[in-house]
Short mmCIF file of the C-alpha atoms (twelve columns), coordinates in Angstrom:
data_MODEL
# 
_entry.id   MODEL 
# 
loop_
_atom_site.group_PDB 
_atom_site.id 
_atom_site.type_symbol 
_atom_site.label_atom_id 
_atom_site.label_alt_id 
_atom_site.label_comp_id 
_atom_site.label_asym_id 
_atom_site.label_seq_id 
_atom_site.Cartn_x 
_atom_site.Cartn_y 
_atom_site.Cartn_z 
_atom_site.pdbx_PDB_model_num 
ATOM 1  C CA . UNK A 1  -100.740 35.433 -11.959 1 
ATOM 2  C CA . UNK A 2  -97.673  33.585 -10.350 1 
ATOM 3  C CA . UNK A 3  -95.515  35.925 -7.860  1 
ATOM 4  C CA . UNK A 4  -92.332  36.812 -9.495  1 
ATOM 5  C CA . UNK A 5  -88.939  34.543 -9.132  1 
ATOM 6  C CA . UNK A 6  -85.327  36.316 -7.905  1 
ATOM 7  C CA . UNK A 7  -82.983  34.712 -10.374 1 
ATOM 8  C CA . UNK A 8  -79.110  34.699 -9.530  1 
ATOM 9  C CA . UNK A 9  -76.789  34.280 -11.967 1 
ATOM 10 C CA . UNK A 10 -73.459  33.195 -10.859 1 
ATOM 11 C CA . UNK A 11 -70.689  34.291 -13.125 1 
ATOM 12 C CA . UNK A 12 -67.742  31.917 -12.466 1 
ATOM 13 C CA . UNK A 13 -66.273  30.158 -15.163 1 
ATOM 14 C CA . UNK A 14 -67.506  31.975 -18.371 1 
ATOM 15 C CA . UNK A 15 -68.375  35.544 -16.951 1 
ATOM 16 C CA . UNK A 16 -69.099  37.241 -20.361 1 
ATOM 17 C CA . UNK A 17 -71.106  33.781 -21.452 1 
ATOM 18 C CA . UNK A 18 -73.172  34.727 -17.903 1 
ATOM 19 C CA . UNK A 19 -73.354  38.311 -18.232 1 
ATOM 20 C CA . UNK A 20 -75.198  37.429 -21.992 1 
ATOM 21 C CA . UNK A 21 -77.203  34.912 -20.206 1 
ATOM 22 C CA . UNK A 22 -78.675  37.085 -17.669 1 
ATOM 23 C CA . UNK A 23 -79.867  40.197 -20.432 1 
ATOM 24 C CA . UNK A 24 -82.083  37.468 -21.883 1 
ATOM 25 C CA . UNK A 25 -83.217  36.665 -18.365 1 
ATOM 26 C CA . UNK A 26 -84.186  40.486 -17.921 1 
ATOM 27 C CA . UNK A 27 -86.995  39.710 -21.125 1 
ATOM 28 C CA . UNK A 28 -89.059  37.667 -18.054 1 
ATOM 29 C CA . UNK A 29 -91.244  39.394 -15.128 1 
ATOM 30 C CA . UNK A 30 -88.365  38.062 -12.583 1 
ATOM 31 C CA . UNK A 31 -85.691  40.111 -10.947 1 
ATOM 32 C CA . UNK A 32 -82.127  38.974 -12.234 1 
ATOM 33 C CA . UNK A 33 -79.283  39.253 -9.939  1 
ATOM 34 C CA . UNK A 34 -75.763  38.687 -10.882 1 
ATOM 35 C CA . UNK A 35 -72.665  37.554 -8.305  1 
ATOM 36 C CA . UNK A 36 -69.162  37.335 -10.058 1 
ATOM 37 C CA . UNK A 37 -67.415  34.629 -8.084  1 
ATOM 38 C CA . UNK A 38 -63.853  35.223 -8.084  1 
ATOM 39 C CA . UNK A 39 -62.010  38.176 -10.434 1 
ATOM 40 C CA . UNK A 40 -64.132  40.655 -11.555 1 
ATOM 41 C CA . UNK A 41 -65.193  40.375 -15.474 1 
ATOM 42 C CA . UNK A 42 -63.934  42.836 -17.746 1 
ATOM 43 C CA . UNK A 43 -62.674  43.410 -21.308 1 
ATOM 44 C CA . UNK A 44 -64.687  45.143 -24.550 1 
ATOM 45 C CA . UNK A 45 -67.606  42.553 -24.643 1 
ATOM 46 C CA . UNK A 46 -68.263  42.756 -20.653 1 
ATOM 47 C CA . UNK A 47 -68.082  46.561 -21.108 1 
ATOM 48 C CA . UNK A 48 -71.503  45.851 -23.394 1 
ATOM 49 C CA . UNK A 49 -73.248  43.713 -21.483 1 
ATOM 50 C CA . UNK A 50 -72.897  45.260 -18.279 1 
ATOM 51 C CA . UNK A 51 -74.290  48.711 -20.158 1 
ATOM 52 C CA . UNK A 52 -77.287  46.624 -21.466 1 
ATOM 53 C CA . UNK A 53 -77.600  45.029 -17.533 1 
ATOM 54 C CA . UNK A 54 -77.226  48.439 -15.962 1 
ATOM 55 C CA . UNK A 55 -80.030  49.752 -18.600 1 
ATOM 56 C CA . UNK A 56 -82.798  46.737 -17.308 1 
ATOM 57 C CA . UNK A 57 -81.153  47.743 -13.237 1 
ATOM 58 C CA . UNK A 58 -79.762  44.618 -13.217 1 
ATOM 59 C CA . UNK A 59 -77.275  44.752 -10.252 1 
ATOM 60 C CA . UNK A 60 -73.877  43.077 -10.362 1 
ATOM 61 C CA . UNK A 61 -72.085  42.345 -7.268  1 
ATOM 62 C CA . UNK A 62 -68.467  41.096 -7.483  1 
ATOM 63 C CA . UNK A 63 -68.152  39.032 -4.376  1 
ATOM 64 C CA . UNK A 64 -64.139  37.458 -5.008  1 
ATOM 65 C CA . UNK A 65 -64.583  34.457 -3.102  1 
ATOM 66 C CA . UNK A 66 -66.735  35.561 -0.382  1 
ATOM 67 C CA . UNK A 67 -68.260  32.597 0.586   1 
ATOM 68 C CA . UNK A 68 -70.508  33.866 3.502   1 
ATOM 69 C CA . UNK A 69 -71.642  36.494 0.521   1 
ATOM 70 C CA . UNK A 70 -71.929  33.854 -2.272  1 
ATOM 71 C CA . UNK A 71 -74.236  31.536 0.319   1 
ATOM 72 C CA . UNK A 72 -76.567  34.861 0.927   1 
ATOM 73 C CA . UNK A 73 -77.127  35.612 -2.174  1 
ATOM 74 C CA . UNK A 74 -78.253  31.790 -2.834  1 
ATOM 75 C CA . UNK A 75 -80.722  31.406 0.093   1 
ATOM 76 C CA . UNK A 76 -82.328  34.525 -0.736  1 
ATOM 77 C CA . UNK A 77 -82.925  33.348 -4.778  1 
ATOM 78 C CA . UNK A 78 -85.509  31.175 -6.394  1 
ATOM 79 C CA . UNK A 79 -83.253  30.079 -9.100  1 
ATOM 80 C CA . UNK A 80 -79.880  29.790 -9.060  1 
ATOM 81 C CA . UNK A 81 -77.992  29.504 -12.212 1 
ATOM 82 C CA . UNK A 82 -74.069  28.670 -12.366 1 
ATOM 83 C CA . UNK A 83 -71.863  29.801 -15.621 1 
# 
């Protein structure tokens, strides 16, 4: 049995597109992390995937453009995916 991964998902260009991307992460053994670079994602379809995200505990940290925050949350991940 392989130890399981911490997978970031960084939300910067299409947030909704990430916040999608990381519920279908949650169907692995690995924790999913999410950092929203920059403004914080909102609107109607955000609104659902951060309910199905806060369902599987999947935390969501808007950093702005923290870098110091942003470079944490990368050295302490396995996998780093950018949207």
């Amino acid at each position: 049995m392989s130890r399981q991964k911490k997978i970031l998902m960084l939300a910067a260009d299409k947030k909704v597109e990430a916040l999608r991307m990381a519920s279908g992460l949650t169907l692995l053994d690995d924790a999913v992390a999410i950092a929203v670079w920059g403004e914080p994602v909102t609107g109607p379809e955000a609104d659902t995937q951060r309910e199905a995200l806060d369902f599987a505990d999947v935390p969501i940290d808007d950093i702005g453009h923290d870098l110091d925050a942003l470079a944490a949350r990368i050295l302490y991940s396995d996998v780093v995916y950018c949207v």
